[in-house]
KEPAVEX-69279 format. One record per residue (C-alpha): x, y, z; residue number from 1; residue in three letters. Coordinates in steps of 0.05 Angstrom, whole numbers, plus 32768, in hexadecimal, padded with zeros to 4 digits. Example, Ala and Ser with C-alpha at 12.3 -4.5 7.8 and 13.67 -1.06 7.14 Angstrom:
<nodes>
{px: 80F6; py: 7FA6; pz: 809C; num: 1; residu: ALA} $
{px: 8111; py: 7FEB; pz: 808F; num: 2; residu: SER} $
</nodes>
This chain:
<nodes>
{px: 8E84; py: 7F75; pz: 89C4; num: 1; residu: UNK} $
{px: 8E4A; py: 7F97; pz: 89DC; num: 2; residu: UNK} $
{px: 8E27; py: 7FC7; pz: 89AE; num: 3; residu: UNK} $
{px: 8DFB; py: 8004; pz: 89CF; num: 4; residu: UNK} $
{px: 8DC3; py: 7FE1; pz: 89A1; num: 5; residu: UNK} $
{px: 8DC3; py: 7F9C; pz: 89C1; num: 6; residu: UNK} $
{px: 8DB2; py: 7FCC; pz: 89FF; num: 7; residu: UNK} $
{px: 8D7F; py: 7FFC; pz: 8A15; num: 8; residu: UNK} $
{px: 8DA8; py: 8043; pz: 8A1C; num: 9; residu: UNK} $
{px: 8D8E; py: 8082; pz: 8A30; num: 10; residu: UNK} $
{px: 8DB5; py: 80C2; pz: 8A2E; num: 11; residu: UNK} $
{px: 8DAB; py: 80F7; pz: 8A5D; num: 12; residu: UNK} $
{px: 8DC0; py: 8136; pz: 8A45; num: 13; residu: UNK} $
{px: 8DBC; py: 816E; pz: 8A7F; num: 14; residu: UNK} $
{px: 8DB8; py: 81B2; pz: 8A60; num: 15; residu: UNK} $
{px: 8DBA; py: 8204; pz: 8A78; num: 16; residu: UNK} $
{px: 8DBB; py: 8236; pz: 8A49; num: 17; residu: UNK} $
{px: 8DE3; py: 8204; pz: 8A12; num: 18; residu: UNK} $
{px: 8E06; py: 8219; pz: 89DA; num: 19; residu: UNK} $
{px: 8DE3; py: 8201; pz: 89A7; num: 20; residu: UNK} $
{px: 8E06; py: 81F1; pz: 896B; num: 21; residu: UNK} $
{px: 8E2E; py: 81C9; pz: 899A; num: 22; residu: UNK} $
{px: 8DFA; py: 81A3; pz: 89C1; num: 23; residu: UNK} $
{px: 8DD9; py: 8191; pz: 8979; num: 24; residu: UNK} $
{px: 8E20; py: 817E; pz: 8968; num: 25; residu: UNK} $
{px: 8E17; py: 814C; pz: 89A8; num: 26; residu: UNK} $
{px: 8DD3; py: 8135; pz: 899E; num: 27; residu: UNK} $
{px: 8DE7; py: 8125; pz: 8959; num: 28; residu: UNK} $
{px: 8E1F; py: 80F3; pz: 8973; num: 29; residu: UNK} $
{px: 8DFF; py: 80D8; pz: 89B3; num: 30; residu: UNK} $
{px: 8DB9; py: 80C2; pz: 898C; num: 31; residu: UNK} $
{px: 8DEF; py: 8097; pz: 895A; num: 32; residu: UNK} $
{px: 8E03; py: 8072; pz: 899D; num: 33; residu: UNK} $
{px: 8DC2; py: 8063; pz: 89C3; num: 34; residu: UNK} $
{px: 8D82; py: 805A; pz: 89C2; num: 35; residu: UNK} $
{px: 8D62; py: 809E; pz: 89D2; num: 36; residu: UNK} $
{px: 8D7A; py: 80E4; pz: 89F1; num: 37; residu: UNK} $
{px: 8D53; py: 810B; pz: 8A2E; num: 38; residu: UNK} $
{px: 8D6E; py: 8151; pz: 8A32; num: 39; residu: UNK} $
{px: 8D5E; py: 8167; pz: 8A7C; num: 40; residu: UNK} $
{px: 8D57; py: 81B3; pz: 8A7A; num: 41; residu: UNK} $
{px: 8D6E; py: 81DC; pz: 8AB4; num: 42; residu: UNK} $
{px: 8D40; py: 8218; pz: 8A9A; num: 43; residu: UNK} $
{px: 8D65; py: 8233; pz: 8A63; num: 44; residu: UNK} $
{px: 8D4C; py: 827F; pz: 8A48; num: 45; residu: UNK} $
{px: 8D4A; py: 8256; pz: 8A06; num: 46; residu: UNK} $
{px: 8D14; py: 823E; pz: 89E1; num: 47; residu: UNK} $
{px: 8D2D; py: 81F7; pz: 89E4; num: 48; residu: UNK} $
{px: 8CEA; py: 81D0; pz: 89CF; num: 49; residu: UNK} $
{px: 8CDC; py: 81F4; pz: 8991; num: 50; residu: UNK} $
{px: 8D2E; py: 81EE; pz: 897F; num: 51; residu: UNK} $
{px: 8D2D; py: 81A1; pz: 8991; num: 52; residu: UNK} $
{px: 8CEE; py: 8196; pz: 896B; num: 53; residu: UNK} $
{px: 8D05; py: 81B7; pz: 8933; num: 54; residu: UNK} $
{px: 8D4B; py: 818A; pz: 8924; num: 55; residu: UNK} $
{px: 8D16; py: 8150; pz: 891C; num: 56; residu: UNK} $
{px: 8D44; py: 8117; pz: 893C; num: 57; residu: UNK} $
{px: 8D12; py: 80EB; pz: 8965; num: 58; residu: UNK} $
{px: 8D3C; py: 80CA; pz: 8993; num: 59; residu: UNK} $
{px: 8D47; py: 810E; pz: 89B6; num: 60; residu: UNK} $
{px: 8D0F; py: 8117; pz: 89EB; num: 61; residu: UNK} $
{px: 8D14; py: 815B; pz: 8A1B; num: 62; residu: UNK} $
{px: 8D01; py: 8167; pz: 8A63; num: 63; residu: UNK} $
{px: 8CF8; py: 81AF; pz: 8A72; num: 64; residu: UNK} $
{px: 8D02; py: 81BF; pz: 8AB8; num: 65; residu: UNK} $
{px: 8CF2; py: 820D; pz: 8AB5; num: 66; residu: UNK} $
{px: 8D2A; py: 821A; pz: 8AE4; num: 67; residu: UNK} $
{px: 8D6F; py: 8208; pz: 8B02; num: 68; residu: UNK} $
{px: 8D68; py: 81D3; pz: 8B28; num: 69; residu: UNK} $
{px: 8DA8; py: 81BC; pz: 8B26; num: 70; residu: UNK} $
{px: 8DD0; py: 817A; pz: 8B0C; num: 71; residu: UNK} $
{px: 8DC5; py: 814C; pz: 8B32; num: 72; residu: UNK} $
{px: 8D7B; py: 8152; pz: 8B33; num: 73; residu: UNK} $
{px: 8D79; py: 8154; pz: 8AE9; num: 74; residu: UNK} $
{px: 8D9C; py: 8117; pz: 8ADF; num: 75; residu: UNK} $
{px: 8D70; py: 80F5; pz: 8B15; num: 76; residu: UNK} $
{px: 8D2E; py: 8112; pz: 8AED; num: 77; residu: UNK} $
{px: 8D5B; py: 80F7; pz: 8AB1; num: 78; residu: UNK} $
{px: 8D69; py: 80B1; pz: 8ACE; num: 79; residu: UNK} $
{px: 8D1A; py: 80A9; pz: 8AE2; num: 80; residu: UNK} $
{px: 8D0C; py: 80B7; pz: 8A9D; num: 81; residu: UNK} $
{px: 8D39; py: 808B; pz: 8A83; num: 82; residu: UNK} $
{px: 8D20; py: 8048; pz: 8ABF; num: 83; residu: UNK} $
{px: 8CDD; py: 8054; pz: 8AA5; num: 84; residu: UNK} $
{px: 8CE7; py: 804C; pz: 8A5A; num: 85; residu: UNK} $
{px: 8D12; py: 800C; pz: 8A69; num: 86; residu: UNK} $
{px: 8D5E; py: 8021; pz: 8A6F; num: 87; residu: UNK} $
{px: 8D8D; py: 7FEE; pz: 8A7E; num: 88; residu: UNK} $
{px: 8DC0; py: 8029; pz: 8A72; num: 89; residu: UNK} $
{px: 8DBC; py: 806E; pz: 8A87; num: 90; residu: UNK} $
{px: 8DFE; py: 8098; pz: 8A63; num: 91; residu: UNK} $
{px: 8E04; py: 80DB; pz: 8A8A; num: 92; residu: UNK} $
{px: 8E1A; py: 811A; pz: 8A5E; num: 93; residu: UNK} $
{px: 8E27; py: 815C; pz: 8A5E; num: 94; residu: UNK} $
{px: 8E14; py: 819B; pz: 8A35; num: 95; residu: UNK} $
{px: 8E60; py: 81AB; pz: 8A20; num: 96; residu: UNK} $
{px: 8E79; py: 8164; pz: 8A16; num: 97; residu: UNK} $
{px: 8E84; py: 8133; pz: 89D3; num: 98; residu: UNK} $
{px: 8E8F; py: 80EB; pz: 89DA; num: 99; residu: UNK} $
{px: 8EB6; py: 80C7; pz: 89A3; num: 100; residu: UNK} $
{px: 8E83; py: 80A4; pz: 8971; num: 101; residu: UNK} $
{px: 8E9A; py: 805F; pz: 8989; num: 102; residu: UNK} $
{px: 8E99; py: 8079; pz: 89DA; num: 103; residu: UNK} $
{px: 8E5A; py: 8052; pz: 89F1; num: 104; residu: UNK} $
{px: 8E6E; py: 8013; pz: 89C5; num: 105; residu: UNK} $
{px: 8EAE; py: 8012; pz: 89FA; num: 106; residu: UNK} $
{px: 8E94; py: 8022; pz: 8A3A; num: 107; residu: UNK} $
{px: 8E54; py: 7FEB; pz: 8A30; num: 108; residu: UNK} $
{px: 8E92; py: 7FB9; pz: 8A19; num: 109; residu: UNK} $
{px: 8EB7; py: 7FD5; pz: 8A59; num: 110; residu: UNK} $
{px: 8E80; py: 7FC1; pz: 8A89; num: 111; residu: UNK} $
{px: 8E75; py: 7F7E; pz: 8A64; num: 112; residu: UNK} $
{px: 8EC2; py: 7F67; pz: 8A70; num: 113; residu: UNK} $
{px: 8EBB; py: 7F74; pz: 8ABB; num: 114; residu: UNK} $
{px: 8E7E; py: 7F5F; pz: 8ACC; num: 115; residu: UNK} $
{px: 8E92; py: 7F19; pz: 8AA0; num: 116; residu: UNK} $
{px: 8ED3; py: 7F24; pz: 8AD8; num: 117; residu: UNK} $
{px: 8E9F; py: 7F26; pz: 8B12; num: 118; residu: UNK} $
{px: 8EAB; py: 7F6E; pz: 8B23; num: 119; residu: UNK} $
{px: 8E70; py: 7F97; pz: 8B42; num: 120; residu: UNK} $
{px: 8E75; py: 7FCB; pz: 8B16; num: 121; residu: UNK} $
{px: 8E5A; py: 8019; pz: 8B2A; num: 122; residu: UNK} $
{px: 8E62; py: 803C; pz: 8AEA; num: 123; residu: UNK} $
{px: 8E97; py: 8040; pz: 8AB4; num: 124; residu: UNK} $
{px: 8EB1; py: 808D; pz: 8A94; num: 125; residu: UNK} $
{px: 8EDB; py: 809C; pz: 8A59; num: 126; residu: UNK} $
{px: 8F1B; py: 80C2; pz: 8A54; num: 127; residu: UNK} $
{px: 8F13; py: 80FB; pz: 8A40; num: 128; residu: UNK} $
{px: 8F37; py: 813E; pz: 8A19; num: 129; residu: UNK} $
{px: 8F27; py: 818D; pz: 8A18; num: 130; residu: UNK} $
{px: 8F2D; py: 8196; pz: 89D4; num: 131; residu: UNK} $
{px: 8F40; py: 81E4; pz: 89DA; num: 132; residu: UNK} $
{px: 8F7E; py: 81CF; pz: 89F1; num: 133; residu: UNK} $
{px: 8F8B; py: 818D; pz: 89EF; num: 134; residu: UNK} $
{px: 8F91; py: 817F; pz: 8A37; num: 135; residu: UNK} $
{px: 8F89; py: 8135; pz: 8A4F; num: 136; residu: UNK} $
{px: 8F64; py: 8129; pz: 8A90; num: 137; residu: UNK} $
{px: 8F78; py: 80E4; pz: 8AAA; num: 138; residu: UNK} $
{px: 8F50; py: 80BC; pz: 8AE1; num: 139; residu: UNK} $
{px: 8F5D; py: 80C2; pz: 8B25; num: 140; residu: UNK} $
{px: 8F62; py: 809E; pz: 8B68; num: 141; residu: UNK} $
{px: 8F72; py: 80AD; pz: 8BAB; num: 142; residu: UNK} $
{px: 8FBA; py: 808F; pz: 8BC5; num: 143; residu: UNK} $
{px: 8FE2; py: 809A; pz: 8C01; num: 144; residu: UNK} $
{px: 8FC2; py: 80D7; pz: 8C0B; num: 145; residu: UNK} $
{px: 8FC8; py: 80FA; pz: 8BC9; num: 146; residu: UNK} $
{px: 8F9A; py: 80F5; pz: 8B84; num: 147; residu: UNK} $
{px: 8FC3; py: 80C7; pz: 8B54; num: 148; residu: UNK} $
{px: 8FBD; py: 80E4; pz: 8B13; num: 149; residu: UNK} $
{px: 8FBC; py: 809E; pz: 8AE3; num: 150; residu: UNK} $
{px: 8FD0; py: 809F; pz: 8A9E; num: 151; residu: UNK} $
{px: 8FB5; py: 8085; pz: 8A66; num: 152; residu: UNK} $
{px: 8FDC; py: 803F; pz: 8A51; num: 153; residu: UNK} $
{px: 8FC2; py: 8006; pz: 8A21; num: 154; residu: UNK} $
{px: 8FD6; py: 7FD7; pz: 8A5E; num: 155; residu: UNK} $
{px: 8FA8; py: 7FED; pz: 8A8C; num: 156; residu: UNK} $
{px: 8F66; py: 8002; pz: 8A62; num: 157; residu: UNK} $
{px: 8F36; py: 7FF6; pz: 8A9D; num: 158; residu: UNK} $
{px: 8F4F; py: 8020; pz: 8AD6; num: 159; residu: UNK} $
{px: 8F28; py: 801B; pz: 8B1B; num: 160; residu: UNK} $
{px: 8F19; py: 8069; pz: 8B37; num: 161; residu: UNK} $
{px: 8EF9; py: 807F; pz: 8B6D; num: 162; residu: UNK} $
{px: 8EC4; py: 80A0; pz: 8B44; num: 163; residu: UNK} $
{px: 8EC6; py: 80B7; pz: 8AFA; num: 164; residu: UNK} $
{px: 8E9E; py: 80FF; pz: 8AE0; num: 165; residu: UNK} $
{px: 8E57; py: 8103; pz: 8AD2; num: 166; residu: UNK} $
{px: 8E62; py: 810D; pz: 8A8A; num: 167; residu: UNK} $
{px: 8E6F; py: 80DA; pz: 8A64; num: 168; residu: UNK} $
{px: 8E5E; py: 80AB; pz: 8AA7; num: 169; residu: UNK} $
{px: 8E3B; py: 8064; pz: 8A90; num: 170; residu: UNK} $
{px: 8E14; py: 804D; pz: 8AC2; num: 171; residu: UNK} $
{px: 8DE1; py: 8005; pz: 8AC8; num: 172; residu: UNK} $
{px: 8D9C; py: 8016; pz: 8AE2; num: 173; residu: UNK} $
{px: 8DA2; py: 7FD5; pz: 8B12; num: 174; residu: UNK} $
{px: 8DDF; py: 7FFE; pz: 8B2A; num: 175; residu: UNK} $
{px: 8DBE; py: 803E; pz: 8B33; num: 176; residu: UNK} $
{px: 8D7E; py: 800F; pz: 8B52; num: 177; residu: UNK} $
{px: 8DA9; py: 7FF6; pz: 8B93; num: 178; residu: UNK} $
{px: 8DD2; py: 8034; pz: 8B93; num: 179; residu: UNK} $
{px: 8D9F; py: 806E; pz: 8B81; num: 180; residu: UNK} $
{px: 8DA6; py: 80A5; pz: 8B57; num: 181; residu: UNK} $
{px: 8DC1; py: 80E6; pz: 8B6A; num: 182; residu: UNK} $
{px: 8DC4; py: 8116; pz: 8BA2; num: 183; residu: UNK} $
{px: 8D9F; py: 8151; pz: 8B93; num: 184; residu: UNK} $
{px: 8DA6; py: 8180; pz: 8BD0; num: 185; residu: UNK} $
{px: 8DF4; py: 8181; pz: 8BBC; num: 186; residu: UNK} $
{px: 8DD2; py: 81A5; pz: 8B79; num: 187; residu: UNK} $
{px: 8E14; py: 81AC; pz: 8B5B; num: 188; residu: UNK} $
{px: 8E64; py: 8196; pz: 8B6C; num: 189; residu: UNK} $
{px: 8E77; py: 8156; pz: 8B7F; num: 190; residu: UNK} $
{px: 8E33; py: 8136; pz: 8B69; num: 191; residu: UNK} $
{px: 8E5D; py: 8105; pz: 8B3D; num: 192; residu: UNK} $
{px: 8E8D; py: 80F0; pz: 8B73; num: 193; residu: UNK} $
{px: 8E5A; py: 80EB; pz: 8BB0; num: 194; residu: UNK} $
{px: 8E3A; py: 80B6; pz: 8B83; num: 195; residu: UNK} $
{px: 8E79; py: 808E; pz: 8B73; num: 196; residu: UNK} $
{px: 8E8B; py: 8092; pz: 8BBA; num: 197; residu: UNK} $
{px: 8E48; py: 8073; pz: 8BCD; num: 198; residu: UNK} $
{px: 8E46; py: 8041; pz: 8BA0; num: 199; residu: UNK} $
{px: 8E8A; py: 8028; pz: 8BB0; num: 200; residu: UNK} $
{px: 8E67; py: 8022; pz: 8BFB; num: 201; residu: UNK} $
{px: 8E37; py: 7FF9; pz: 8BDF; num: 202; residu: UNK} $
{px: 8E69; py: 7FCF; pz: 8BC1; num: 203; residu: UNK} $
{px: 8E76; py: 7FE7; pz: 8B77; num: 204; residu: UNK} $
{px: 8EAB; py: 8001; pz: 8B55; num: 205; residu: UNK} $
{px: 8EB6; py: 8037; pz: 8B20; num: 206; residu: UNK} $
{px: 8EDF; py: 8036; pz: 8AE5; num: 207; residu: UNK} $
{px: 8F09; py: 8057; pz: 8AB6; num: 208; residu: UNK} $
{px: 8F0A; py: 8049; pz: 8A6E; num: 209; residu: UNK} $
{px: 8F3D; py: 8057; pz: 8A48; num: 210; residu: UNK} $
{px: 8F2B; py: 8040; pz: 8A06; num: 211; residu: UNK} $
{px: 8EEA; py: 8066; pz: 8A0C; num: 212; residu: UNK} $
{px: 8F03; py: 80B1; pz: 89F7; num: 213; residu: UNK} $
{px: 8ED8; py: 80F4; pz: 89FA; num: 214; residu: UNK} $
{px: 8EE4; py: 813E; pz: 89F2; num: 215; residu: UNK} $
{px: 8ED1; py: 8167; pz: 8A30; num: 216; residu: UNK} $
{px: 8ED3; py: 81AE; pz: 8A39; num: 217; residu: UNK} $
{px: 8EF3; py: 81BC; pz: 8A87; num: 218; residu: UNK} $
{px: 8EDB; py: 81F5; pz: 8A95; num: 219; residu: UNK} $
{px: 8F07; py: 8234; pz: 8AAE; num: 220; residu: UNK} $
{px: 8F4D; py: 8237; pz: 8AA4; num: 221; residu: UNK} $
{px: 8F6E; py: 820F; pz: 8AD9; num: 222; residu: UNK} $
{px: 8FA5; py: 8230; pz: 8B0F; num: 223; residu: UNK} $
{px: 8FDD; py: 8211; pz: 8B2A; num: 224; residu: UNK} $
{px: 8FEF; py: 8220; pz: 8B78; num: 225; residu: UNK} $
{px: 9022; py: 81F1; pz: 8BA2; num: 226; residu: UNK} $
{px: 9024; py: 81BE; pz: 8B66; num: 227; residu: UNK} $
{px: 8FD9; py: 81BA; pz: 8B6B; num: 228; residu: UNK} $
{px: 8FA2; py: 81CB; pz: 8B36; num: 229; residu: UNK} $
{px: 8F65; py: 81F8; pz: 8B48; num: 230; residu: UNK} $
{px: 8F2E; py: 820D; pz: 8B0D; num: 231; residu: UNK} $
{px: 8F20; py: 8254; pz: 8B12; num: 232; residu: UNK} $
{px: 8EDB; py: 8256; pz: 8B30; num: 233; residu: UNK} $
{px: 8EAA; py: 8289; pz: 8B4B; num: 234; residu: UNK} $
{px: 8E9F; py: 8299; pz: 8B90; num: 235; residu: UNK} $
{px: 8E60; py: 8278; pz: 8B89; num: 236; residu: UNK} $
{px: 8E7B; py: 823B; pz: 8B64; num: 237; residu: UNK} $
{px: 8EAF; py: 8240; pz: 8BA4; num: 238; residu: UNK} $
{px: 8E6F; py: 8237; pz: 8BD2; num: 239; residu: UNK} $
{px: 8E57; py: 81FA; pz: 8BB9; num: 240; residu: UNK} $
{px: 8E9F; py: 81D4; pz: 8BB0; num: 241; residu: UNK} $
{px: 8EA8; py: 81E6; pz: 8BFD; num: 242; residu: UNK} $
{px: 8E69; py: 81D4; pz: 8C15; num: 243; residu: UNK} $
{px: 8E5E; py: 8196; pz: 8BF0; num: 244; residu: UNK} $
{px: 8EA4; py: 817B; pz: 8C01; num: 245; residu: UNK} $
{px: 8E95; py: 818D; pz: 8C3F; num: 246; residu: UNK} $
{px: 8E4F; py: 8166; pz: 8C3D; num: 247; residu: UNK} $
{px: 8E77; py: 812C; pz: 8C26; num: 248; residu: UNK} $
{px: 8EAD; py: 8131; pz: 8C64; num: 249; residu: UNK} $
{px: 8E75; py: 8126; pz: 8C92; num: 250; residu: UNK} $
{px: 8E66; py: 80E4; pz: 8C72; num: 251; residu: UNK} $
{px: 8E71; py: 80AB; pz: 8CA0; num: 252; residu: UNK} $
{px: 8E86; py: 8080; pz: 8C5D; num: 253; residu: UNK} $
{px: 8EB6; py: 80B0; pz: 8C48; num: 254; residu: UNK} $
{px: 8EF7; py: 8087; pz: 8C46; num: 255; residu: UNK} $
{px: 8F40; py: 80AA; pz: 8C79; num: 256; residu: UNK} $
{px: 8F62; py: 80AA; pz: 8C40; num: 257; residu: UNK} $
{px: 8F2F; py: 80E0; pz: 8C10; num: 258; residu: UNK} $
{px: 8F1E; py: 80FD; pz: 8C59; num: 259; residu: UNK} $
{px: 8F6C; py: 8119; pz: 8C5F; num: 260; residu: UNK} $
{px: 8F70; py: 8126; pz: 8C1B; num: 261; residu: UNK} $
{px: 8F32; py: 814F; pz: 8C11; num: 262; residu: UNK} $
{px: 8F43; py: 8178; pz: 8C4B; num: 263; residu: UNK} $
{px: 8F88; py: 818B; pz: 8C36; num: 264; residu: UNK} $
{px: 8F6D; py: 819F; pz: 8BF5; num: 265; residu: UNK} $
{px: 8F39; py: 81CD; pz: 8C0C; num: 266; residu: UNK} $
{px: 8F67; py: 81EE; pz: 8C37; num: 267; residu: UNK} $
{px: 8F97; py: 81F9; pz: 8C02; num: 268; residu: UNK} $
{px: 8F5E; py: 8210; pz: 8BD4; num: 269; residu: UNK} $
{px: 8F41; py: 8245; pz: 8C0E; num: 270; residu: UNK} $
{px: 8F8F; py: 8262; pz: 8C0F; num: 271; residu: UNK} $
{px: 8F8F; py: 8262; pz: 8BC9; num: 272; residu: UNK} $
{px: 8F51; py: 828E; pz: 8BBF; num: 273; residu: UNK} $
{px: 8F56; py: 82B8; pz: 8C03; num: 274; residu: UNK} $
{px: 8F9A; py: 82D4; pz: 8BEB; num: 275; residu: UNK} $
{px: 8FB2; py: 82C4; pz: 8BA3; num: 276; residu: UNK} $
{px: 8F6C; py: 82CF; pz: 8B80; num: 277; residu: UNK} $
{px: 8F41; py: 830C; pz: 8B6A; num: 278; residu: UNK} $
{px: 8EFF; py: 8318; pz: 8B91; num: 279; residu: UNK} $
{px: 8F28; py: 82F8; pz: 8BD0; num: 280; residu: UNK} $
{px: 8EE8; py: 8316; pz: 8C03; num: 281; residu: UNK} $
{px: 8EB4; py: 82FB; pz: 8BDE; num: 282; residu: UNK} $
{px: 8EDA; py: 82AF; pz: 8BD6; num: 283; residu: UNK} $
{px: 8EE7; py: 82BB; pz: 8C21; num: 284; residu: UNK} $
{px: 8E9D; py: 82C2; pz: 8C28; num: 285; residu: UNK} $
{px: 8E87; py: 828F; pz: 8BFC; num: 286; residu: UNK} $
{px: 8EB4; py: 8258; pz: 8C09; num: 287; residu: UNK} $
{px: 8EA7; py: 8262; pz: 8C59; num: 288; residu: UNK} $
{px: 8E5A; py: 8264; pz: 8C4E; num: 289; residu: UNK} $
{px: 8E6C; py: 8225; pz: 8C2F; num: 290; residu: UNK} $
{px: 8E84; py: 8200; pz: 8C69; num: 291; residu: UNK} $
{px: 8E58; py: 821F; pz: 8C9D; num: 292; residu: UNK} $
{px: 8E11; py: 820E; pz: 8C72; num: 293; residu: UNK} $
{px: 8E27; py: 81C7; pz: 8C6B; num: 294; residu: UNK} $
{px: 8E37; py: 81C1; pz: 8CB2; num: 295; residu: UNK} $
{px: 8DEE; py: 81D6; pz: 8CC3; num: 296; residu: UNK} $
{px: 8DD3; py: 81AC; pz: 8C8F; num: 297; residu: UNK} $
{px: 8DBD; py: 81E5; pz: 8C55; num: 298; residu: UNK} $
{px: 8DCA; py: 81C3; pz: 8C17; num: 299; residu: UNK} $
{px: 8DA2; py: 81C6; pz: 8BD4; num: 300; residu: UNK} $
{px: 8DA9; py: 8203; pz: 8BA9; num: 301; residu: UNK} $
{px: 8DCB; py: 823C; pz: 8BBC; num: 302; residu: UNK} $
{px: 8D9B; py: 8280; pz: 8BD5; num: 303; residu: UNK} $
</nodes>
């Protein structure tokens, strides 16, 4: 079995405006796992130097970007980081997330077994838990036109997905070398699965590992509509899902099968928050600036 050791592993952690106690909490655990830490700053009011400096752990490095810049940039100014000091790994994490203490130890053995199969493999992602209320998120994949939902079994512990989440994501540099890193005009939304999508163009696959276990806060409270789950997000939050989905649509690699599927889903999702939601005008608004900015190509961050 692979250890994290045996391999050059770099961590990178993108912050904004963390809670600190538990991002120490996570710096604490990841720097047990691999072989240094780069917390990418998206320009946090904190003093984040001085407080990093001052826990005295020396495999924690920070890049301060002095404003939001979004995700996907900071894990590309992450990844860079990471090529140039000699990665052969690059685990992607976020602020509000804890991986199990053996979670990289599985996902490097995970990507040894398949590659010793001959699989071309994209990137491999644990399952993962919200610990405030127990809630299981298992891995998904598009089937006959519907999101399968796939359980977690002992008989199947490597699961092929079309994409897994950013945290917790394991990814080779070679992979990230022939694929590239990530799109930064989508800025947020969708940055995890327009990169699984395009590797699996270029021929790879992503994985889910079930063996591999983290804790992962999901964000807003979830609502059910027509059997479906929506999170509870912003109008502005609304803006970027719609656009960048909508970015995505227009891809000529975009697979039929996610092509219907996407589009029933934001349609459901624009009835959902143009009648059953608070603020209905403004997620009118925001969700059909959405559509119409990626249609004439503005993408990056939101102004």
């Amino acid at each position: 079995m692979l250890e994290s050791n045996e391999q050059n592993v770099i961590a990178v952690v993108v912050t904004y405006e963390p809670e600190l106690n538990a991002v120490g909490h996570l710096l604490n655990v990841l720097s047990e796992q691999v072989n240094s830490v780069v917390m990418v700053d998206n320009g946090s009011k904190f003093d984040l130097e001085g407080w990093n400096s001052g826990r005295g752990l020396r495999s924690v490095n920070l890049i301060g970007l002095g404003k939001n810049c979004g995700i996907a940039k900071a894990h590309n100014i992450g990844i860079e980081w990471a090529k140039n000091r000699g990665a052969q790994f690059v685990l992607l994490m976020d602020q509000d997330s804890i991986p199990a203490i053996n979670m990289v130890e599985k996902l490097l053995s995970a990507i040894s077994t398949l590659e010793a199969e001959g699989k071309a493999v994209a990137c491999v992602g644990p399952f993962y838990t919200d610990p405030r209320n127990a809630t299981h998120s298992p891995f998904v994949r598009m089937e006959r036109m519907k999101s399968r939902r796939i359980p977690c079994s002992s008989s199947t512990p490597l699961i092929p997905v079309d994409f897994v989440i950013s945290s917790g994501c394991l990814i080779p540099m070679k992979v990230l070398n022939a694929v590239g890193g990530m799109l930064d005009v989508l800025f947020i939304d969708y940055v995890d699965v327009e990169w699984g999508m395009r590797a699996r163009r270029d021929g790879y696959q992503s994985y889910g590992v079930f063996d591999a276990k983290m804790e992962h806060n999901l964000g807003n409270e979830p609502i059910r509509f027509f059997g479906l789950v929506f999170s509870s997000h912003s109008p502005l939050r609304n803006y970027y899902i719609f656009r960048n989905r909508v970015y995505l649509l227009k891809q000529p690699w975009v697979g039929k099968l996610w092509l219907v599927t996407e589009v029933r889903l934001l349609l459901l999702r624009f009835v959902f928050f143009s009648f059953i939601s608070s603020s209905r005008l403004a997620h009118i608004k925001m969700m059909s600036l959405g559509v119409w900015h990626s249609l004439c190509g503005r993408m990056g961050k939101y102004k």
